[in-house]
C-alpha positions in Angstrom: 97.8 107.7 95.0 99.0 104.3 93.5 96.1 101.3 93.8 92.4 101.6 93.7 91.1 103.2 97.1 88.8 100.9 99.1 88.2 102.5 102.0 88.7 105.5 103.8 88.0 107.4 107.3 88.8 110.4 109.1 89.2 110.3 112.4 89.0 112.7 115.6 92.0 114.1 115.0 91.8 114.6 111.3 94.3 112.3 110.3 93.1 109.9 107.2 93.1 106.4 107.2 92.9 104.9 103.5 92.3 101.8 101.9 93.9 100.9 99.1 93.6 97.5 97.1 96.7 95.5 96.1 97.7 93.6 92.9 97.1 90.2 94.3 93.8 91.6 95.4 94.6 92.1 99.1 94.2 95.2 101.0 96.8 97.5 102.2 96.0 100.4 105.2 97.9 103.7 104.6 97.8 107.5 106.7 97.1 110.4 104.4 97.3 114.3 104.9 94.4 116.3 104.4 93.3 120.2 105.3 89.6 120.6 106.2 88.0 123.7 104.2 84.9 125.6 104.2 83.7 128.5 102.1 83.1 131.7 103.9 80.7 134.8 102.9 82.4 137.1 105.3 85.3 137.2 107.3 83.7 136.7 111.0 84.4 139.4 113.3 86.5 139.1 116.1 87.6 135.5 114.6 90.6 133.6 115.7 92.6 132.9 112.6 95.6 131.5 114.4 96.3 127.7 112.4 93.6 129.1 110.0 94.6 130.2 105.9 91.5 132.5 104.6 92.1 132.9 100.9 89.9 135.5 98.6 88.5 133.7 95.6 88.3 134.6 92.2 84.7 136.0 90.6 81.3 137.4 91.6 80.0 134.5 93.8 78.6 135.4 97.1 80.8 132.3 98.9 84.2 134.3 97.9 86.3 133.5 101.1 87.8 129.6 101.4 89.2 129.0 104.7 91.8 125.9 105.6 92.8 124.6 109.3 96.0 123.1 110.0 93.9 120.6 111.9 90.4 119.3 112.8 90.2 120.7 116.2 91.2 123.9 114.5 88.5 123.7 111.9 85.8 122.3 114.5 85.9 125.5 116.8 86.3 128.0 114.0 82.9 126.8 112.5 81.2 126.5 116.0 82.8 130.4 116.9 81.7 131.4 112.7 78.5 129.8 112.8 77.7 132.1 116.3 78.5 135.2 114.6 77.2 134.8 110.7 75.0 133.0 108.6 77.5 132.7 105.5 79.3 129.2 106.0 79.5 126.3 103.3 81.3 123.0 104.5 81.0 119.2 102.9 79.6 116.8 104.8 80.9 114.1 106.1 84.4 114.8 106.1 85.8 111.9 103.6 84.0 113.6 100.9 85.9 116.6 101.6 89.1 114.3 101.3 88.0 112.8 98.2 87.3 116.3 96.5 90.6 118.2 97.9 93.0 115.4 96.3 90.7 114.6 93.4 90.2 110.9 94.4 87.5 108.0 93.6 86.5 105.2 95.9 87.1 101.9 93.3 88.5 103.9 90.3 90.5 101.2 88.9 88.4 98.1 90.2 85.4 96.1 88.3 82.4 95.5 90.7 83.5 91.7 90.3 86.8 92.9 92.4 84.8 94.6 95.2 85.2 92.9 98.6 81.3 92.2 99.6 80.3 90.2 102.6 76.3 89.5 103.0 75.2 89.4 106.9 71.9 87.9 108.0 70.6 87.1 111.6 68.2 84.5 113.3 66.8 85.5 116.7 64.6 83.8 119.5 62.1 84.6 121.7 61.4 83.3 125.0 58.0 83.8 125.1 57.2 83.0 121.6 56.2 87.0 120.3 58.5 88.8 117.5 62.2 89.0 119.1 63.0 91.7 121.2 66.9 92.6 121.8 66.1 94.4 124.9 64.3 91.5 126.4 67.3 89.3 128.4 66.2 86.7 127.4 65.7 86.5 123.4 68.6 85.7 122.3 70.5 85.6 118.3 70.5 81.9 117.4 72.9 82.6 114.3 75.1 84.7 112.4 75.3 84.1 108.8 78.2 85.5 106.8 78.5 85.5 103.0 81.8 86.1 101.3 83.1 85.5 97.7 80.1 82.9 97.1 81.2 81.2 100.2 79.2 80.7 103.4 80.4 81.2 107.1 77.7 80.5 109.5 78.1 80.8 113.2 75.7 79.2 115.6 74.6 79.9 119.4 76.2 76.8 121.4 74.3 76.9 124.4 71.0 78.8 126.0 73.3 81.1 128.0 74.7 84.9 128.0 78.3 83.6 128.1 77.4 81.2 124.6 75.9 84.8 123.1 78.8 86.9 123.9 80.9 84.3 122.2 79.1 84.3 119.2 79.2 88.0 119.0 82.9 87.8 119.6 83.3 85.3 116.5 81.4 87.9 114.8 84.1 90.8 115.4 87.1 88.0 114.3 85.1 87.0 111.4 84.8 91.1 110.1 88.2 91.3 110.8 89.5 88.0 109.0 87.3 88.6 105.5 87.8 92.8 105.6 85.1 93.6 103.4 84.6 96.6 101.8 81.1 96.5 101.7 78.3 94.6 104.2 75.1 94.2 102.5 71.7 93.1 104.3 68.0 93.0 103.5 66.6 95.3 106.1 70.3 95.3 107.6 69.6 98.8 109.5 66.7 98.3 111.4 66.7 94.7 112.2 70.1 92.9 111.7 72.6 96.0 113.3 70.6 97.3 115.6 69.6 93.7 117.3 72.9 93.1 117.3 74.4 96.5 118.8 72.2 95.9 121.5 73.1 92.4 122.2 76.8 93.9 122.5 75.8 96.1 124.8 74.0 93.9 127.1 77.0 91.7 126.7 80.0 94.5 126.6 81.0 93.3 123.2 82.8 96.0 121.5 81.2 96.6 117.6 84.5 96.6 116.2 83.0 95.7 112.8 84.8 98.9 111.0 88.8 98.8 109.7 91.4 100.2 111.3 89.9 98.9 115.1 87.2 100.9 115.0 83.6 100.3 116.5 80.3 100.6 114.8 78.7 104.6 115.3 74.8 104.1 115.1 72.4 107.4 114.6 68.6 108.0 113.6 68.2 108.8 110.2 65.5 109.3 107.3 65.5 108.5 103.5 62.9 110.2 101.3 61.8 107.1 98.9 59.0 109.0 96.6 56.0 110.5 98.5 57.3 108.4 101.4 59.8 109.0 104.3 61.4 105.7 106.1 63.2 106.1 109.5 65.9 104.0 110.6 69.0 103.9 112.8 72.0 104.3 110.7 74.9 102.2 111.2 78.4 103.8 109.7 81.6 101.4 109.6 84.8 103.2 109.4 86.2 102.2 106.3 83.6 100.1 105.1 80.4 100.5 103.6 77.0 99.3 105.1 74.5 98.7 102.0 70.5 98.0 103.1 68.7 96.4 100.4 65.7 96.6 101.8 66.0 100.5 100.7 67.6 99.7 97.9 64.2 98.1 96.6 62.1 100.8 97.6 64.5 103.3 95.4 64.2 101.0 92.8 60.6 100.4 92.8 60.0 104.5 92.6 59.8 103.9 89.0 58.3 100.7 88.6 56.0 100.6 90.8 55.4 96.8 90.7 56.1 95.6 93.8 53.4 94.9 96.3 55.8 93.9 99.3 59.9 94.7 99.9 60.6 91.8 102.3 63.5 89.4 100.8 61.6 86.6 100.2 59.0 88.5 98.0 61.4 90.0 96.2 63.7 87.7 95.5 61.1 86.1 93.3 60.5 89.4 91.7 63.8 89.6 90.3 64.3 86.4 89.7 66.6 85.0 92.3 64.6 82.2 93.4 61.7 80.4 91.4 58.2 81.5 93.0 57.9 77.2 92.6 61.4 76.0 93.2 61.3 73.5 96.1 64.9 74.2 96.7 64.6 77.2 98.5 64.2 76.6 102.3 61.1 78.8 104.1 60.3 78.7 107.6 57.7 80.8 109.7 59.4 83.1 111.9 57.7 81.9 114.8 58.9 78.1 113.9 63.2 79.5 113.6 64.0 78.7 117.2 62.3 75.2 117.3 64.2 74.2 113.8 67.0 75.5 115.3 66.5 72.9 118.2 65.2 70.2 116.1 66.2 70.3 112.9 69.8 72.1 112.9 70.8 71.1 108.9 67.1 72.5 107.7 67.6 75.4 109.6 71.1 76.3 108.4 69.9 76.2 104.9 67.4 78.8 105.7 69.6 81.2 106.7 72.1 80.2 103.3 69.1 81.2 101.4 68.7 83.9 103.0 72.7 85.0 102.4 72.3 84.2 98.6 69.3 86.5 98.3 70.6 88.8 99.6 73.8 88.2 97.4 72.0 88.2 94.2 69.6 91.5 95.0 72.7 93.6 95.5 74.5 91.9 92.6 71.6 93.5 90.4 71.2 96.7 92.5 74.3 97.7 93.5 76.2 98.0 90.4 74.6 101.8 89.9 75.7 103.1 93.1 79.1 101.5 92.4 80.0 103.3 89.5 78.7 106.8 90.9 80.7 106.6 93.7 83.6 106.2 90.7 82.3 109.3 89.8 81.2 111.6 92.3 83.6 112.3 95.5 81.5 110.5 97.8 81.2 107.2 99.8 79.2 104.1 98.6 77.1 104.0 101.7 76.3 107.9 101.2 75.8 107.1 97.6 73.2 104.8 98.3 71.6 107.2 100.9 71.4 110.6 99.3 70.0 111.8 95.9 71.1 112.8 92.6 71.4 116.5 93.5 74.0 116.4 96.1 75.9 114.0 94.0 76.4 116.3 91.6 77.0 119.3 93.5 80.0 117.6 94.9 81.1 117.2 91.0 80.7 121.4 91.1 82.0 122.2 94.3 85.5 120.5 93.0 85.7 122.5 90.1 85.1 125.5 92.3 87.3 124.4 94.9 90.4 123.4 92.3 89.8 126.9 90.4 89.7 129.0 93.7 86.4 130.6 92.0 83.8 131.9 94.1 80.7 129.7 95.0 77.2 131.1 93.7 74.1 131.3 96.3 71.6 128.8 94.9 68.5 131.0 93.0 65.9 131.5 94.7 63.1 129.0 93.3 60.0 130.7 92.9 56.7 128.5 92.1 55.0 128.6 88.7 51.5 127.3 87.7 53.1 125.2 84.7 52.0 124.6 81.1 48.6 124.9 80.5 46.9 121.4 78.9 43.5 120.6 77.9 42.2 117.0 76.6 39.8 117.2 74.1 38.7 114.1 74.2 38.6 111.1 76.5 38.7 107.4 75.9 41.2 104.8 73.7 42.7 105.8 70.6 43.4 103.0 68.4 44.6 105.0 65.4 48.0 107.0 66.5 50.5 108.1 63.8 53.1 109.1 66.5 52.9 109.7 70.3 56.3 111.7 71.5 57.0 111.0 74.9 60.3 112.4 75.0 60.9 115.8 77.0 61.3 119.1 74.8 63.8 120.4 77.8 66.9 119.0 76.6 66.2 120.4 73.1 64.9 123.9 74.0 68.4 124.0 76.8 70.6 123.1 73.7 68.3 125.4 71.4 68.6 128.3 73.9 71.6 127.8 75.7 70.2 129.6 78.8 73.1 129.1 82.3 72.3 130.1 85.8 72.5 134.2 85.7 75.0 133.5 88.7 77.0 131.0 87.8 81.2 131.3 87.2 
């Protein structure tokens, strides 16, 4: 494929919708084939193969069968039939990935991070009765919509206390998406505040999300990450096309090693990392429960509230984002599922290619079995002053080099 891939989605009826960034830095939409596959430990019995290819793979693996559909309607009711009749089935999730890996293809192989299209997104809500906004309340409202592209601020503002000024406002948002075609939307707490209010707002309104590319709406679904000994819930927002990028999360991953932060909301961290000076008198605060009566009184004061908010937001990705970036140069994934899923799965997908491309048979993953662990004693307790050397490096890597030990299973 010629130019850097940007974006990519497959839709309903399997056809894929790439893309691809130009020279002059523009984007350029393109249709691509793909096959969906799975890996098989059986043939299932009685199965349907018609518009199916089942291939035997080479080795000992217990995943020796790789089935392709001439479709995705194909492929959808041959793993709905399979998964009824046997327990042996291996497909990639979500389907892009699959893409990705079948054609050998990086999101943003040939682009810097400097070259990525990124658009920040921040809200500012009402309430009528004063209390936290509500979207399902009629009437709290969204006061603002603040867009960030390029260094560059957009901000779009309610024009009257009315349904028909809110619907126009989300409106401006759709045109606005659609004008700028970022590859990415970041947003400190983006999933469960700033999306979801709005998604509901659209609905009361019937506004069509069409925040994705190619004309297509926003999907929303209940999720969970796993940051440390913690889980977080929130409804996941999925752009076709486009990545959504939470900060907010992004912090909390970040923070599983430091272990410094005592709050994650923007303001608080922002300081942390340096973004804004703890004692700068440039940066514009407000108390929520004061937003809608600057908004009424004091328009210009409230506006650069919700710029500071933008450029926040702007400079936590620029230092946070830059990982995920170059994994998803790496690894066959998405940004969005980059920033969403662990190191593990990343690197499966790195494996599963290799098996895929050599038409080897997939191992079962061993069966872990628990161990009680080294056994350590301290002699004694307290400061020591006097230390000669203190190793904390791991002996793994060394003894793994040493012995040369591989999964008993592996190809």
């Amino acid at each position: 494929m010629s130019g850097s891939l940007c974006g990519v989605w497959v839709d309903e009826t399997g056809r894929v919708h790439t893309t691809v960034a130009t020279p002059s830095g523009g984007r350029e939409t393109r249709l691509e084939t793909f096959r969906p596959f799975a890996w098989l430990n059986d043939t299932p019995p009685n199965a349907n193969l018609h518009g199916l290819t089942l291939e035997r793979l080479q080795g000992q693996g217990a995943f020796d069968r790789l089935v392709h559909a001439d479709n995705l309607g194909i492929y959808k009711t041959f793993l709905k039939e399979a998964k009824g009749a046997m327990d042996g089935i291996d497909a990639i999730r979500p389907l892009e990935s699959q893409f990705l890996l079948q054609h050998r293809l990086r999101l943003y192989r040939d682009l810097h991070f400097g070259e990525l299209r990124r658009c920040q997104l921040d809200i500012e809500t009402m309430s009528e009765d004063g209390s936290f906004s509500d979207a399902a309340k009629p009437g709290d409202r969204v006061l603002a919509i603040g867009l960030r592209s390029g260094g560059a601020n957009r901000l779009m503002l309610l024009d009257g206390m009315s349904d028909a000024a809110e619907k126009s406002l989300l409106e401006s948002l759709n045109a606005a998406l659609h004008e700028i075609d970022p590859d990415v939307i970041e947003g400190h707490n983006v999933f469960k505040f700033d999306l979801d209010y709005l998604r509901q707002r659209c609905r009361r309104h019937k506004v069509p999300c069409t925040w994705g590319r190619y004309g297509q709406c926003a999907t929303f679904r209940n999720s969970r990450l796993k940051v440390a000994e913690r889980w977080i819930d929130f409804p996941r927002c999925d752009l076709p096309g486009r990545a959504v990028v939470d900060t907010y999360l992004l912090v909390q991953l970040y923070d599983i090693t430091t272990r410094e932060l005592t709050a994650y909301g923007l303001k608080d961290v922002a300081v942390y990392f340096g973004i804004t000076d703890e004692d700068s008198a440039e940066r514009t605060y407000i108390e929520g429960n004061k937003i809608a009566e600057t908004f009424t009184r004091d328009r210009a004061r409230f506006c650069a509230y919700l710029e500071d908010d933008l450029r926040e937001t702007q400079g936590l990705a620029d230092q946070l984002l830059p990982t995920y970036f170059e994994q998803v140069r790496t690894f066959p994934t998405l940004l969005q599922e980059a920033t969403l899923r662990g190191a593990t799965s990343k690197i499966d997908l790195l494996f599963l290619e290799e098996y895929y491309h050599a038409r080897q048979a997939c191992p079962v993953p061993p069966e872990v079995q628990p161990f009680e662990g080294g056994y350590t004693r301290s002699f004694q307790e307290g400061v020591f002053r006097h230390v000669l050397h203190f190793d904390l490096a791991s002996l793994y890597p060394s003894r793994l080099t040493h012995i040369a030990p591989n999964p008993k299973n592996d190809t």
